[in-house]
N, C-alpha and C positions, 0 to 999 in steps of 0.2 A: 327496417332497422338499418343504420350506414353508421359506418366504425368511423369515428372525428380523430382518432389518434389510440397509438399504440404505443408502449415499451417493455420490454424485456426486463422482467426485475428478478429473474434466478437464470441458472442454466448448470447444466452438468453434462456428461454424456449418454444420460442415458434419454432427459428430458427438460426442458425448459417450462417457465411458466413468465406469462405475459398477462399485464392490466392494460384492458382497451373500453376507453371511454365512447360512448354511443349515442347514438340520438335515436331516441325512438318514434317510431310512424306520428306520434300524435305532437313531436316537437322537441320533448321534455329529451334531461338527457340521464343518461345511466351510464353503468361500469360493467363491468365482466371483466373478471378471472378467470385464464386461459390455460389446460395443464396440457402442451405441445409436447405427441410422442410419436416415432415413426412408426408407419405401419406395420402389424404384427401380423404372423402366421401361427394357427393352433394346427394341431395335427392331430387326426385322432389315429392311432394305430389298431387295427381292425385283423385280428388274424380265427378265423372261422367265425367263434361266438365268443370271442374273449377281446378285448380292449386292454390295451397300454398305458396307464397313467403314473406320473410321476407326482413324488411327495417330495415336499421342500418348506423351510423356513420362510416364510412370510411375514419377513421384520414390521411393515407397517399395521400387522395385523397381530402379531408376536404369536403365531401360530404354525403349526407345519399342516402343510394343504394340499389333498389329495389332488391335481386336475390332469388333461390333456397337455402333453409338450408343446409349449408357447415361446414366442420371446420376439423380440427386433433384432437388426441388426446393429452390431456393437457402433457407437459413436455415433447416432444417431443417423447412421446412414440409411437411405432408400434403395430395397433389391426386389426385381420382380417377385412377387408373392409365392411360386411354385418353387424357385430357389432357396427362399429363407425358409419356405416350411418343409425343404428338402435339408437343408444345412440345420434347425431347430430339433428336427427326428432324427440326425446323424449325432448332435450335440449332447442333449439327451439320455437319449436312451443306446443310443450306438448301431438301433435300426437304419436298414436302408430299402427305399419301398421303390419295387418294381412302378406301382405306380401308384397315382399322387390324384386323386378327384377331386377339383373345387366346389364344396357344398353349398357356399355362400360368404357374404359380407355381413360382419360384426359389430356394431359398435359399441366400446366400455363402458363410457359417460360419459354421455354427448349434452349432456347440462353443464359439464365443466372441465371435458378434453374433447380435443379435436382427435384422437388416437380411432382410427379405425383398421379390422383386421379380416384376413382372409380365413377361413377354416376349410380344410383340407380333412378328405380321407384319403389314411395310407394302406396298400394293400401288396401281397406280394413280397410279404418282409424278408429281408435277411439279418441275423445278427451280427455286430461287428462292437468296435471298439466305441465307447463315448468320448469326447474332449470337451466336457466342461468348464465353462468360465468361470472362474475363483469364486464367484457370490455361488457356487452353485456346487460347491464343496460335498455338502453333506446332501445330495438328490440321492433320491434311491426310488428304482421302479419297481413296477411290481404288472402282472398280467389278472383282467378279473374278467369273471365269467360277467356279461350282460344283467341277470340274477340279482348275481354279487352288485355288482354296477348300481344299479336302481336302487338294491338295498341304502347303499352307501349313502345316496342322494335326499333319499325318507328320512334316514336317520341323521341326517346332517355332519356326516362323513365328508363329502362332497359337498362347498358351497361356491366355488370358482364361476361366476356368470356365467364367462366367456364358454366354460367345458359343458354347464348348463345350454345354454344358446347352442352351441354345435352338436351336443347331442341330439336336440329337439330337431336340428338342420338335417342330423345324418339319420332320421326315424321317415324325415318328410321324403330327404330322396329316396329312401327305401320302397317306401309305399310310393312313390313314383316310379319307380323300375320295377314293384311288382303288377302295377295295375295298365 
């Protein structure tokens, strides 16, 4: 498949979206809609058996949604991954983690964004202050027991992919540093 042309027909800071006309292997041609986002960092904050997640409004879903501290960096910039999911756990939740493990790479919807992201585990926490971005007004954390966690997730408490997918990420390295 080879892109014949592209244009930008939104943009904001946080993401753009792009229509790129295509031809595909057998000749013919097609379209695609493109939803362009910087790479994101999740964090999971891990202190003995208890996990960090934050609950927030999720206007496009008009829901408030339990997951893992996520996000990009503001204006659509690019920062190495260990940074933003060190500055995303500072934002947040006001944690600050001795240290920072990359579990793996994420993708949202890669049927119709390019947005791909790092997940991190955070360990060695310290408490400290949050500085949330204005969209991010009414966040409120909370600490859950593993238990609690899974229940959440059954009961559809917990439906955030991405905190799904890194969960799964941080059970595999687990069982990979216990075996």
């Amino acid at each position: 498949m080879r892109t014949t042309s592209s244009r930008e027909v939104y943009a904001n800071p946080w993401m753009s979206v792009r229509e790129d006309a295509i031809r595909r292997p057998d000749g013919s041609p097609g379209v695609y809609g493109v939803v362009d986002k910087p790479h994101y960092a999740l964090v999971i904050p891990l202190d003995g058996d208890r996990l960090q997640l934050v609950e927030q409004y999720r206007y496009p879903l008009g829901l408030r949604r339990w997951e893992f501290p996520q996000g990009t960096a503001p204006d659509r910039a690019e920062l190495p991954a260990a940074e933003l999911a060190a500055r995303e756990l500072r934002e947040e939740t006001g944690l600050r983690a001795a240290r920072l493990t990359e579990l793996g790479t994420l993708d949202v919807a890669p049927g119709l964004s390019s947005q791909r992201g790092t997940a991190f585990l955070a360990t060695g926490l310290t408490a400290g202050e949050n500085d949330r971005e204005p969209e991010e007004q009414d966040m409120r954390t909370g600490w859950f027991g593993r238990e609690e966690f899974e229940r959440m997730v059954r009961d559809g408490d917990i439906t955030d992919a991405q905190s799904l997918a890194a969960y799964a990420l941080l059970l595999l390295h687990e069982r990979r540093a216990a075996g």
